[in-house]
N, C-alpha and C positions, 0 to 999 in steps of 0.2 A: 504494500500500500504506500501510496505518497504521503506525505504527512499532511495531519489536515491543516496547514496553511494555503496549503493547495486547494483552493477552490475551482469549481467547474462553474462556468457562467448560465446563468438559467433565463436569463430577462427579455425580452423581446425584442431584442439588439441582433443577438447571436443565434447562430443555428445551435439546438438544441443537442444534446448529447441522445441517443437513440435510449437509452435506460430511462433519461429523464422525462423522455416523451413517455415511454411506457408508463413510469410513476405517475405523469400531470393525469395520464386517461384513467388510472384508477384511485386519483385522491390523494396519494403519496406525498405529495408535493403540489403547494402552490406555483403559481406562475413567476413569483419573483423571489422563491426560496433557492437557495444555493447547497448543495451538498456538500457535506464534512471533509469530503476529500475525492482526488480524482477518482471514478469506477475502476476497477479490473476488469479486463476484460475475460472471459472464461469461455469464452463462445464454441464453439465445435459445428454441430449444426444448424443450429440457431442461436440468435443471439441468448448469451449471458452476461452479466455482470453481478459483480459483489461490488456494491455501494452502501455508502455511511449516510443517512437521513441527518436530517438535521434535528432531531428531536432522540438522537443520539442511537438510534437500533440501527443496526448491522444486519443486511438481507441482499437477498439474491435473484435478482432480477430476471425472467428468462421469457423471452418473446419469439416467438414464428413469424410474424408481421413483420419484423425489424432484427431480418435476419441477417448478418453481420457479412462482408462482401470476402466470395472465396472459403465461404465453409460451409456449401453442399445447395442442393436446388432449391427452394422453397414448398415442395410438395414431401421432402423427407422432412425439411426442419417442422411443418406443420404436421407432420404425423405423428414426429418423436413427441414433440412439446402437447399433441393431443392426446395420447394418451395418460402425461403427467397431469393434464386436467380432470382427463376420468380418473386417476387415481384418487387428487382429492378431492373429483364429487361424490367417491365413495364413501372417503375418509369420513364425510358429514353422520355416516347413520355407522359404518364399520367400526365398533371402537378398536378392536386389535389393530387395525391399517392406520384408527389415528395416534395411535401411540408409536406405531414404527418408521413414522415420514416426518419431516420437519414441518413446522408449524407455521399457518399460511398467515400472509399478511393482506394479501391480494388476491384472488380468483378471477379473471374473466375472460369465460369461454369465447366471448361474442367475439373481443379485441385475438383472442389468442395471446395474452398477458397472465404471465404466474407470478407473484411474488413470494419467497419463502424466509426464514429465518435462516442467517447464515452463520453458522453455528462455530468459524471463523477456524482457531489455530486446532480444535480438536480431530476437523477433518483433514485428511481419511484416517482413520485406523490404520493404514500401512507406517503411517507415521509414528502415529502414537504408540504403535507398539516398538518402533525403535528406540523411541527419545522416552519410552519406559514414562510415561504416561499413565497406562494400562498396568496399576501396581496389581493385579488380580486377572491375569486372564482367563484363568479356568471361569470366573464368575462371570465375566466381561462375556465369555463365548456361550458359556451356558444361558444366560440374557439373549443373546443374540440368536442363537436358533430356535429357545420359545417365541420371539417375536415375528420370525420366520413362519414357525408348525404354526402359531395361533390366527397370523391372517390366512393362511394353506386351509387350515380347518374351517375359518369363518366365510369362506367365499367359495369354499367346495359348491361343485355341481352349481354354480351361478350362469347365468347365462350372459356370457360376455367379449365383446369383440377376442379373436385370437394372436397372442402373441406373435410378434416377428421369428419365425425359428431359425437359431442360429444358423450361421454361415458351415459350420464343422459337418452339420447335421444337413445340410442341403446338399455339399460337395460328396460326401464320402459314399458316392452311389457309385459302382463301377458304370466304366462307360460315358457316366455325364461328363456334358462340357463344361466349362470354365470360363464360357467368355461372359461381358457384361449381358448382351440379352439374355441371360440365361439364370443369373447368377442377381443381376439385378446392379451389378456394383464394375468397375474398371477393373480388374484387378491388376497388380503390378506383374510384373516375370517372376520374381523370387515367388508371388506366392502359387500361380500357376505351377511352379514347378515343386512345390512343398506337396501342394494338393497332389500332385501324382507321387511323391515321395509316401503321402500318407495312406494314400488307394493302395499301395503294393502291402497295406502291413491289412490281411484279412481280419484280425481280431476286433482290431478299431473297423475298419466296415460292418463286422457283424452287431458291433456293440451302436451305431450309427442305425442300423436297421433297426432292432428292438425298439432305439428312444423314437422313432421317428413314430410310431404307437404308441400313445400317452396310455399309463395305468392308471391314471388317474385325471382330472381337471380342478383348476382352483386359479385365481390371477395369481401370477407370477413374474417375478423380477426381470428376468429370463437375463439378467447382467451384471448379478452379485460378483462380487470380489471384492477385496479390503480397502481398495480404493475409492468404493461407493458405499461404503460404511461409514457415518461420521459421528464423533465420539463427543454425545453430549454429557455435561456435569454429571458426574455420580461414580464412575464414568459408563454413560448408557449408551446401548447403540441405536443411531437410529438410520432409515433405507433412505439414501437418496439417489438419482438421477433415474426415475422409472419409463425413460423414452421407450423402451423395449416392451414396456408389461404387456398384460394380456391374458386370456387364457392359455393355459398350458399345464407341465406335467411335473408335479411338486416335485418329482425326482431332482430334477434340472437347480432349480435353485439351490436344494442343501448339495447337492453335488458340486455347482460352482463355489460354493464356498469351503469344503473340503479338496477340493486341487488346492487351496491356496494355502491350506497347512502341510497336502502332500508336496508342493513346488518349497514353501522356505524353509521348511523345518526337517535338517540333514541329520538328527543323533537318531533315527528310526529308519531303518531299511527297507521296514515293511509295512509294519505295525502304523497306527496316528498315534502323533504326539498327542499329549494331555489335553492340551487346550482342543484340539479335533473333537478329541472327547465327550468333553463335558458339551463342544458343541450339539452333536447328535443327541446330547442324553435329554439336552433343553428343546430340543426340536420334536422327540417323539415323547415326552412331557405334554406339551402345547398341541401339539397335532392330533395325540390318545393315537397314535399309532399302534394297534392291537397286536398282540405275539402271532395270531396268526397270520397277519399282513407282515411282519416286522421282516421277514426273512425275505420276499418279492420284493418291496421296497430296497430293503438293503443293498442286492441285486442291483436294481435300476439306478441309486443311488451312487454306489462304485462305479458303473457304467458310463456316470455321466463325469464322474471326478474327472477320471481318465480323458475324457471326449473334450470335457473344460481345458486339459493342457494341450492338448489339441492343437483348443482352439484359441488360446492364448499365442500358440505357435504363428500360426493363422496368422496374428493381430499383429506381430512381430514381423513377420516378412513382409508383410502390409506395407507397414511404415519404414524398412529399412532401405538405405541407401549405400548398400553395399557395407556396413559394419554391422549389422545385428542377424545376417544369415545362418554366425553360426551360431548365437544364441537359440533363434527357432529350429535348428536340426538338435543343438542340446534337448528342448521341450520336445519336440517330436520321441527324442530316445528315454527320455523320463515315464513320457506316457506310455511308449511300447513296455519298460521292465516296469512302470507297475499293474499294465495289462497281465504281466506272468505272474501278480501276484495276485491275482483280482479275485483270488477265492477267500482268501488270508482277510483282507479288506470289506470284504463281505461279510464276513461271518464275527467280525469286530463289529461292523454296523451294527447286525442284526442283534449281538448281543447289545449295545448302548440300547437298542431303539426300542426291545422287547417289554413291556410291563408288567 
């Protein structure tokens, strides 16, 4: 952030900053009020910013209308930003989904304007758990996967637009192509050629086919990682950036967030660390995951871990410029040797998950 001597002009002199327009349309801001300090911008596919009000709160601005130039068409940034609207017109009656999102300051579907609580140095969680923040992770995870099973269970069998399915889960069809009519995206060479690196490994195909039949329905993240975890006071977790959600297959979500203790956490060969753990044990908690479901689940679950470094690989060749290829051939070889362990992983779930 600038410091706030830094003001951004608001008055009707100057062309307006694109966040502040969003604020004047939902009340935010008066016409001749100035904000605390320059916006950040955060933007990806539509626009975002983290701006300081002048009435001192700290939030995060995120628009489809005033979508920021050079970060994707207008028909994606209106679809991701629409379904973080349906999330929280759900959040109004769901109390589980509203304890697991940050807390709105603005709604408006009509503009395609969200405003949220920006919950500042505590996010993501990838942080916090470096800079040891997270004095309690086992409690920090077990939190965070009841928060998980508890909207998974509250929105089961709802009838609701369907999620975007991942990219990993689209490619790993033998035969299909790769190019953007097909795929929906550009893709770059490194990742063309990963996708045929990944089609040669049968395991992950076959585990691609299963997910691709959901055993279940409920809205879903469908793009957890610790990145989109942000770590409010207590320290609690709560879900942000939900462009992706949707109906889909509770599997997928506790799965994305178990890759991410099988990818950092190297003193276990096989087994989950602790913190995995308690994850699972607070997800099938929250969810009432039955003994007899617990062991299909688990299944589908390990399934998707595996599929999640994938497709993390995926995400890496994406964005590489010729320095992060071998990192995504690393993920690709993580996923194949904990595919050979995928029964070990399993039967660890199913014990957490079992009640």
């Amino acid at each position: 952030m600038i410091a706030d001597a830094t003001m951004v002009r608001t008055d009707a002199d100057t062309t307006p900053h694109p966040s502040v327009t969003a604020l004047r349309a939902v009340g935010l801001l008066g016409p001749t009020e100035l904000l605390r300090a320059e916006p950040t911008d955060l933007s990806r596919a539509h626009g975002v910013w983290a701006v300081h009000l002048p009435d001192d709160r700290r939030v995060v601005v995120k628009s489809g209308a005033l979508t920021a130039p050079d970060t994707g068409s207008t028909g994606t940034a209106q679809e991701g930003l629409g379904a973080e609207l349906f999330v929280q017109r759900m959040a109004r009656w769901c109390l589980p989904l509203q304890e697991a999102i940050p807390s709105s300051a603005a709604v408006d579907e009509e503009h395609g304007i969200l405003v949220v609580e920006d919950l500042g140095a505590g996010h993501p969680a990838s942080l916090a758990l470096v800079s040891d923040t997270i004095g309690e992770p086992d409690a920090f995870f077990r939190l965070l996967g009841a928060r998980v099973g508890a909207v998974h269970r509250a929105t089961a069998g709802l009838p609701l637009p369907p999620a975007r399915p991942p990219l990993v889960l689209h490619v790993l069809r033998p035969g299909e192509r790769t190019d953007a009519a097909t795929v929906g995206l550009d893709l770059a060479e490194a990742t063309r050629a990963l996708i045929a690196l990944l089609r040669a490994q049968p395991a992950l195909v076959a585990a691609a086919a299963r997910l691709r039949t959901p055993a279940g329905r409920a809205l879903v993240h469908h793009d957890l990682k610790w990145d989109n975890v942000a770590v409010a006071p207590g320290p609690s977790p709560v879900l942000v950036d939900w462009e992706l959600a949707g109906a889909g297959d509770p599997a997928w979500d506790l799965g994305c967030l178990l890759a991410e203790h099988l990818l950092r956490d190297a003193s276990t060969a096989v087994g989950l660390p602790s913190p995995g753990r308690a994850l699972v044990r607070g997800y099938g908690e929250a969810a009432r995951i039955s003994s007899g479901a617990a062991g299909l689940f688990a299944e589908r679950v390990a399934l998707a871990s595996v599929l999640r470094l994938a497709q993390f690989a995926l995400e890496v060749a994406e964005r590489s410029e010729g320095g992060d290829e071998e990192q995504a051939h690393g993920l690709v070889a993580l996923a194949i040797a904990r595919q050979d362990h995928l029964a070990v992983l399993r039967e660890e779930l199913r014990s957490c998950l079992a009640r």
